[in-house]
DOTORMI-798131 format. One record per residue (C-alpha): residue in three letters; x, y, z. Coordinates in steps of 0.02 Angstrom, whole numbers, plus 50000, padded with zeros to 5 digits. Layout:
<nodes>
ALAXYZ;...
</nodes>
This chain:
<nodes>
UNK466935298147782;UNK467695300347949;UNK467825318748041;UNK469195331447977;UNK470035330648140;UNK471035321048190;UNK471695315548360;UNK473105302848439;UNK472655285748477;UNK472895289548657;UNK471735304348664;UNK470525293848574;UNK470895277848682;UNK470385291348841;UNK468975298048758;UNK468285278648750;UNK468595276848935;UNK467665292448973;UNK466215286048888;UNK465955271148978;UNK465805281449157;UNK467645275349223;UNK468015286849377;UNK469765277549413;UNK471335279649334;UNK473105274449410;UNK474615274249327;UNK476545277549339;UNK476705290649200;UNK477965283949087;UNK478005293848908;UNK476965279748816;UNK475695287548938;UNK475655303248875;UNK474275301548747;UNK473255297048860;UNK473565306748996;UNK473195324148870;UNK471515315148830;UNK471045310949015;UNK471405328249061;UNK470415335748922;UNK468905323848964;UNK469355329649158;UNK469365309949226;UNK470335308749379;UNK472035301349374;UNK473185296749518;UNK474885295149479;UNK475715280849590;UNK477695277349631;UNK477675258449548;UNK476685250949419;UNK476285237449560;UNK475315248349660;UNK474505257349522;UNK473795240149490;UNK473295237849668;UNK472415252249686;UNK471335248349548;UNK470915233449602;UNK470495241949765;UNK469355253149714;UNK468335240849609;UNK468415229049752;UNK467755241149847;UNK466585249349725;UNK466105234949597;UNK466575245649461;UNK467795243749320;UNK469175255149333;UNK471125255849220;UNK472975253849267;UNK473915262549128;UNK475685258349112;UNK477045258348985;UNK477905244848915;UNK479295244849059;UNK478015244349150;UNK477045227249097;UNK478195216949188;UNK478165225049360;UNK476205227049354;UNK475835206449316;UNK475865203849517;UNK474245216049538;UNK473585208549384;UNK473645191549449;UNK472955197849620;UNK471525204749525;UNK471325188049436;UNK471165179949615;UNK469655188949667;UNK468975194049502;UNK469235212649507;UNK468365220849355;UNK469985230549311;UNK470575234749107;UNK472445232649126;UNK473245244148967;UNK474945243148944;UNK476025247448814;UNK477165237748692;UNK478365238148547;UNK478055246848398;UNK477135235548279;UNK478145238548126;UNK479595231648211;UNK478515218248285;UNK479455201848327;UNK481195211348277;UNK481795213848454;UNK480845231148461;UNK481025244048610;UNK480495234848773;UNK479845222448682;UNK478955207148750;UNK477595195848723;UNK476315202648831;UNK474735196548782;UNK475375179248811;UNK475865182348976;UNK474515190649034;UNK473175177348945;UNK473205165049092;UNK472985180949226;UNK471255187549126;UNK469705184449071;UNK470505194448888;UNK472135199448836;UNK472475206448639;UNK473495217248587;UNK472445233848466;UNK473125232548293;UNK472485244548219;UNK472015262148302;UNK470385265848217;UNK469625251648311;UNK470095256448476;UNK468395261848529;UNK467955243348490;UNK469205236548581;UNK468915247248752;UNK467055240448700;UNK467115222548719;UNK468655225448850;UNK467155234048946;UNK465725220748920;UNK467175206448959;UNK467715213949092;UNK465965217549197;UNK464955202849123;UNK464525184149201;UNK466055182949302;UNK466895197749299;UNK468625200649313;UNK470225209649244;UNK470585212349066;UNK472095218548971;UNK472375229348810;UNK473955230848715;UNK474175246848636;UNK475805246248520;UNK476895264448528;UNK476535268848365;UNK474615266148365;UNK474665277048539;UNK475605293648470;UNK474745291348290;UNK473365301248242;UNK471565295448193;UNK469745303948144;UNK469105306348322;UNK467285299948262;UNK468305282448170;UNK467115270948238;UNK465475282948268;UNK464875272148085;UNK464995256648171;UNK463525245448299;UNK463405249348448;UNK463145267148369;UNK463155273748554;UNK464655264348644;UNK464555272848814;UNK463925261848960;UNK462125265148971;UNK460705256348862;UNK460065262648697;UNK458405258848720;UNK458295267248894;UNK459475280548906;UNK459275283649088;UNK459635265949155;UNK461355259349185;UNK461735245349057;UNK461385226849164;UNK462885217349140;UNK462465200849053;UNK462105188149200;UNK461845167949193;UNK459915164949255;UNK459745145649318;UNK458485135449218;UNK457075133649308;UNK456775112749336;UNK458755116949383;UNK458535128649495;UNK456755117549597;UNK457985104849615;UNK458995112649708;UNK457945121549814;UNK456925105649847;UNK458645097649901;UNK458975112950028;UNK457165114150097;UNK457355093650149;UNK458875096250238;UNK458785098250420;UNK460495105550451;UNK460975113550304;UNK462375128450291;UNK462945142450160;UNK464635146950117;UNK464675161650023;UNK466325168549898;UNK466485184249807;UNK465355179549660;UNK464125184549779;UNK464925199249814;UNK465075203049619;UNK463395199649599;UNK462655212949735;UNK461775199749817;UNK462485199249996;UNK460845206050088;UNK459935191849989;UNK461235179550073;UNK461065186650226;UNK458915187950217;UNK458975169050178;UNK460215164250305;UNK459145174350440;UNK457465167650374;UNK457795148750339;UNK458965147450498;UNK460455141750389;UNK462335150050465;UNK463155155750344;UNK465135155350326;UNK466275164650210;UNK467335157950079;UNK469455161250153;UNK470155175650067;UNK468695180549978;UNK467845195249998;UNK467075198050176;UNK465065198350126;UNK464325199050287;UNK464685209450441;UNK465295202350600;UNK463755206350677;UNK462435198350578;UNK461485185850681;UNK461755172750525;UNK463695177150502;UNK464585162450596;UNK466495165650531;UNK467665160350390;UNK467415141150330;UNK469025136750393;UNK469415122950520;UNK471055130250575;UNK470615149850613;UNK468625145150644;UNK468545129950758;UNK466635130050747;UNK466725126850563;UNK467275109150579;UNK465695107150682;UNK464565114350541;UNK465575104150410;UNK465635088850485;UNK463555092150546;UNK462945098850415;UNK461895088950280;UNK461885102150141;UNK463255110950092;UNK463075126349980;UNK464355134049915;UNK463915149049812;UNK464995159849712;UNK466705151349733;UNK467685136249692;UNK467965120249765;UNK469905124549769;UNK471525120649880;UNK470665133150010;UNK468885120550010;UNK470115103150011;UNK469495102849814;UNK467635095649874;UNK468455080749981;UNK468205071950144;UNK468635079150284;UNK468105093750267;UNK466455089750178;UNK466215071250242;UNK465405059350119;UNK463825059550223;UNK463525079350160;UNK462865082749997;UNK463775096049901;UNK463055108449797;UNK464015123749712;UNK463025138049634;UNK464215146149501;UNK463875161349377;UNK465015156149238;UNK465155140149163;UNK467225141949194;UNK466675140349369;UNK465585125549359;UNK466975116549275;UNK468045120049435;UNK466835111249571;UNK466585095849439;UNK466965085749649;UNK464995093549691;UNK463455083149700;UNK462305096249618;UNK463035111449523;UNK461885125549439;UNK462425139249330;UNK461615155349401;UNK462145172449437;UNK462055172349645;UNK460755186849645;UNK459605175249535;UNK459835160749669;UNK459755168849820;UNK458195177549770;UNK457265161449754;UNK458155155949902;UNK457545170649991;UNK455805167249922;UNK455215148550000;UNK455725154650194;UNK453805161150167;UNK452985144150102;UNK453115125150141;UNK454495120450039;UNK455735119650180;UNK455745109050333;UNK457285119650442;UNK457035127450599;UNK457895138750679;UNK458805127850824;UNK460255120050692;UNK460475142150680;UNK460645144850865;UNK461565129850885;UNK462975136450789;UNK462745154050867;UNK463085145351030;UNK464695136150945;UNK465405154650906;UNK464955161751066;UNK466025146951151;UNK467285149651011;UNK467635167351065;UNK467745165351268;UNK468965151451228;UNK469975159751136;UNK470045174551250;UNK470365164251380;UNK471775155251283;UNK472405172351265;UNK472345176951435;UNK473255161251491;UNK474565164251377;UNK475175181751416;UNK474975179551603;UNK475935164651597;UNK477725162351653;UNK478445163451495;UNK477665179051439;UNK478585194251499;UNK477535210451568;UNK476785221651451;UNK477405210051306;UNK476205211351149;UNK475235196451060;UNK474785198750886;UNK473075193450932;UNK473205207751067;UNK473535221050944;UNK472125216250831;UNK470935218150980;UNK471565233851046;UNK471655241550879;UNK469755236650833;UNK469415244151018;UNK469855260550959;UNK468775259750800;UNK466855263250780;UNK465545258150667;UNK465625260550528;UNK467385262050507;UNK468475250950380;UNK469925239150417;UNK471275231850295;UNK472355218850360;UNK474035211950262;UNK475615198650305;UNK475685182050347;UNK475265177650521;UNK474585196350539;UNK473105192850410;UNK472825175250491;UNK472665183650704;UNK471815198950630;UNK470505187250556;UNK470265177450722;UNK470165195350804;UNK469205202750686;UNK467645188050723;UNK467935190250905;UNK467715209650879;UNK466175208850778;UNK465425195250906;UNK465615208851027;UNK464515220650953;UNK465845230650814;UNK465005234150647;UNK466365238950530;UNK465855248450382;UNK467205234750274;UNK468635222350289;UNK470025220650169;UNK471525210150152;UNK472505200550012;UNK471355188249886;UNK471655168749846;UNK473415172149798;UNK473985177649968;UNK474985191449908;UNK475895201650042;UNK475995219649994;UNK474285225149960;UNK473745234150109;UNK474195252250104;UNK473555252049923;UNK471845245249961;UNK471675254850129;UNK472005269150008;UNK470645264449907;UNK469615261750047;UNK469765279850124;UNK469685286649947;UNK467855280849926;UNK467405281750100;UNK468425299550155;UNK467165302650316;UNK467895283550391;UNK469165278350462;UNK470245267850382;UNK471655256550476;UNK472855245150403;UNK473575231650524;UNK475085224950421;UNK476545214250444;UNK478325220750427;UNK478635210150289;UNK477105213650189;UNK477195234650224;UNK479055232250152;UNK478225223450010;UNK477065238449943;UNK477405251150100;UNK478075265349969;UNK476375265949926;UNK476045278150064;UNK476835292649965;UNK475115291049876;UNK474055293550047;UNK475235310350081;UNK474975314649872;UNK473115313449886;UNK472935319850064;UNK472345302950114;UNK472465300250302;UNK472395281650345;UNK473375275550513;UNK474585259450483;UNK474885249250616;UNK476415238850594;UNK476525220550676;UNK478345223050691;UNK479205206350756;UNK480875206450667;UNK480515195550516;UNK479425185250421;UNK478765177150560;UNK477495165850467;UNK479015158650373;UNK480075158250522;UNK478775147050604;UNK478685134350474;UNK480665133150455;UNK480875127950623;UNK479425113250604;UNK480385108550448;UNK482255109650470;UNK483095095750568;UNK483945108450678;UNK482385117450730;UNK483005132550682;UNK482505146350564;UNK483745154350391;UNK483475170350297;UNK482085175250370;UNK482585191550505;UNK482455208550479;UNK483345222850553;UNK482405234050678;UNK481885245450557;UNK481055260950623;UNK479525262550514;UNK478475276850635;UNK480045286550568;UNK479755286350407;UNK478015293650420;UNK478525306050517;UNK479935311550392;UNK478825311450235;UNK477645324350357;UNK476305310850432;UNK476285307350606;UNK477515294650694;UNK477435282150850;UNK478295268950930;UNK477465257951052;UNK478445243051153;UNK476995237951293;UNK475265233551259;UNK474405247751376;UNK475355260151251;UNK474245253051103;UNK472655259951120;UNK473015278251171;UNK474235278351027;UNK473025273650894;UNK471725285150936;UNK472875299250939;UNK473555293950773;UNK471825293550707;UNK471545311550799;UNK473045319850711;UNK472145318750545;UNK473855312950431;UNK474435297150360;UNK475145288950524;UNK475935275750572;UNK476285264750770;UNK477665255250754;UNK477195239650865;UNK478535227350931;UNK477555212650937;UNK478115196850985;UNK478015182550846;UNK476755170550910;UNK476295154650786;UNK474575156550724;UNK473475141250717;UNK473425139250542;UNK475185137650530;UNK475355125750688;UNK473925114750633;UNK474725115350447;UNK476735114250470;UNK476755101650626;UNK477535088650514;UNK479215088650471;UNK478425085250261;UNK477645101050246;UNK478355114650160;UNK477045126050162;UNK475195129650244;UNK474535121750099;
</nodes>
């Protein structure tokens, strides 16, 4: 027999979040949201309410980016549509969010219902999960294994289907408290004071002395980290072994920054086009490890050039979906990163490797070179004769703006070109001595718009930072409503706009492409964004010469609002997109 009271599916559906510890909760409150929203208030979890379903999305997946916790976008059914872009951004870096939307009613299910639409389809191929709940007294179930799902191997987003009717109808508020797991909150039942340890892939073990036998041979071997390591916790571990075997270690492009600028085993992104020194470690190297990531379009899917046929190949992948995505590696193993890296870690102390440190310092002394050349590219550049005075290069900006920030502090970057200078800068930065607390920017799927969301995020969970966005005028017109949020919440993060007239990125490949060298639908007006922040009550500034840039950062960091310098930059190719779109064939960076 259930309890005498009753309570709406919504309320209950809340009640289930609660218990699993969830501290985020975004959503555009549409009236399917109502349900909910009574039950989250009663069980006094924190709700922001966002101005597009979009962002809602974003800002959950910034905030579990940033704190590797699950968290939920709540949205109606009008909304399903116009939050599948953050879902699929999720998807790309495997953001542990629980997407619930809602949908028709299910007695008028496949009848042309109110906003009704096949979302659980849709959303299948952007999740680890997608059902729809049919029946409300099994909601706490479904939030359950939407949970586990959601955090475990892998993790990644998730989405629940909650028909109208189920939502606003009522049900005993202890419907499943009959049913295993008796206790369906996150934390163990046998020890009721631990966190619950998300269920992890351990390597077999004549697996796992394989490859570490392989590794300890090699003589120049190198690490390239992606976000499953992140996921996993295990970034100091990658780090420790990096430090200890002398192996540099490289980051996975796009994936979650693991390693700070500084570390003495961080070399850069493993990209030939924004790193030069990677193609030296690439084409050197004799191992290659690749762990928590795939062997996709970014990695040249496994193939020569970028990993010659001299290297051997190895990919170290939590999930077996993952192992079936580097099937072009030499020697794959299923473990969780942590697992690996610990017994990684663990032979710098014995006899089982044969490294020294000098393949290390030789690619130390390849990134040192890296960065005087490029400042000295730079400099030869804007004192050139073509360069008018005081005229500002995106690579510029990114400096200047990193000058004004400390340690400690966190920086978002978003756009086309933008993201790919800021990246460059952001090495250069680091390799001069600047210790950011975190870097953010869009995932795999390049998606412009993100930026104010997960700088957002970032000074939500971090409010004694700073936190500065550099973004593109494309991409802040892509998601730059957002920043009604940062004035709702009181969050003050400074925006610095990379404002050269248009999608510049674009622009750049048009004119490689199109017989007449020219570039089509691709300008912007001169749109005066420091205005706008200044009109919604934040603080406003325009800059036009590079000497302007630093003083007017730190006094938009000093006047404690959400502010914005509105930089006219001048559009300068980046050399991903030179080294990518110099043939008249391509059509992309791809």
């Amino acid at each position: 027999m259930g309890s005498s009271k009753q309570i709406r599916g919504g309320q209950l559906l809340a009640r289930c979040i609660h218990e699993k510890g969830i501290r985020h909760v975004f959503t555009l409150a549409g009236g399917f949201c109502n349900p909910a929203l009574e039950g989250f208030m009663e069980c006094q979890t924190p709700v922001i309410n966002c101005p597009h379903e979009q962002i809602a999305g974003h800002l959950a997946d910034g905030h579990a980016r940033i704190s590797r916790e699950p968290t939920v976008c709540l949205v109606g059914p009008e909304g399903f549509a116009n939050a599948v872009p953050s879902m699929m951004e999720a998807w790309g870096e495997r953001s542990p969010v629980i997407f619930i939307t809602g949908s028709s009613t299910m007695k008028r299910s496949g009848a042309g219902g109110f906003k009704e639409i096949d979302d659980v389809r849709i959303a299948e191929p952007l999740c680890k999960y997608s059902i729809s709940v049919s029946d409300g007294n099994r909601i706490p179930e479904f939030v359950d294994r939407a949970w586990q799902i959601a955090i475990s191997g892998y993790p990644g987003p998730v989405h629940l289907s909650i028909p109208v009717d189920i939502m606003f109808s009522s049900f005993d508020e202890d419907c499943a408290a009959r049913e295993r797991p008796f206790t369906k909150n996150a934390r163990e039942n046998i020890q009721p004071h631990s966190k619950l340890i998300p269920h992890r892939a351990w390597p077999e073990p004549e697996a796992l002395a394989t490859t570490l036998e392989i590794i300890g041979r090699a003589k120049r071997p190198i690490l390239i980290g992606g976000h499953g390591v992140w996921w996993s916790g295990a970034e100091k571990l990658l780090e420790s072994a990096g430090i200890k075997l002398g192996i540099p270690v490289f980051n996975v492009p796009y994936h979650q920054k693991l390693l700070s600028e500084t570390s003495s085993a961080y070399m850069g992104l493993a990209d030939i086009h924004q790193y030069a020194p990677a193609k030296f470690a690439l084409q050197n190297c004799d191992v290659a490890v690749m762990i928590g990531g795939r062997l996709d379009n970014q990695m040249n899917f496994g193939n020569p050039p970028l990993f010659p046929d001299s290297t051997t190949l190895i990919c170290i992948n939590g999930s077996f979906e993952e192992i079936e995505f580097n099937r072009a590696a030499d020697h794959v193993l299923l473990s969780d990163p942590l697992a690996f890296l610990d017994a990684l870690a663990a032979i710098a102390n014995t006899t089982a490797h044969t490294n020294d440190q000098e393949w290390l310092q030789t690619n130390r002394l390849k990134r040192r070179e890296w960065v005087h050349e490029s400042l000295a590219a730079l400099d030869k550049t804007t004192t050139g004769p073509e360069w008018g005075e005081e005229e500002i290069h995106p690579l510029q900006l990114s400096l200047d703006v990193q000058s004004a920030m400390s340690d400690g502090d966190w920086l978002v970057f978003d756009g086309g070109n933008t993201h790919f200078w800021s990246e460059i800068a952001c090495n250069i930065a680091g390799h001069n001595g600047l210790r950011l607390g975190g870097v953010m920017h869009p995932g795999a799927y390049s998606l412009l718009g993100v930026g104010v969301s997960f700088a957002l995020s970032a000074k939500r969970l971090n409010p004694q930072r700073q936190v500065v966005l550099i973004s593109g005028d494309g991409a802040f017109l892509s998601g730059g409503l957002s920043i009604e949020a940062a004035f709702q919440e009181s969050l003050p993060i400074v925006v610095v706009i990379d404002n050269n007239g248009g999608l510049d990125c674009i622009s750049q490949q048009q004119e490689r492409l199109f017989a007449n060298g020219d570039h089509f639908a691709t300008d912007f007006r001169d749109i005066p964004f420091h205005g706008l922040f200044a009109g919604m009550g934040g603080y406003g500034e325009l800059v036009e010469k590079r000497s302007e840039i630093l003083p007017a950062v730190q006094r938009a960091l000093a006047s404690g609002k959400p502010a914005c310098i509105n930089v006219k930059a001048r559009g300068v190719i980046s050399p991903i997109v030179a080294a990518t779109s110099d043939k008249r064939d391509k059509a992309s960076i791809e």
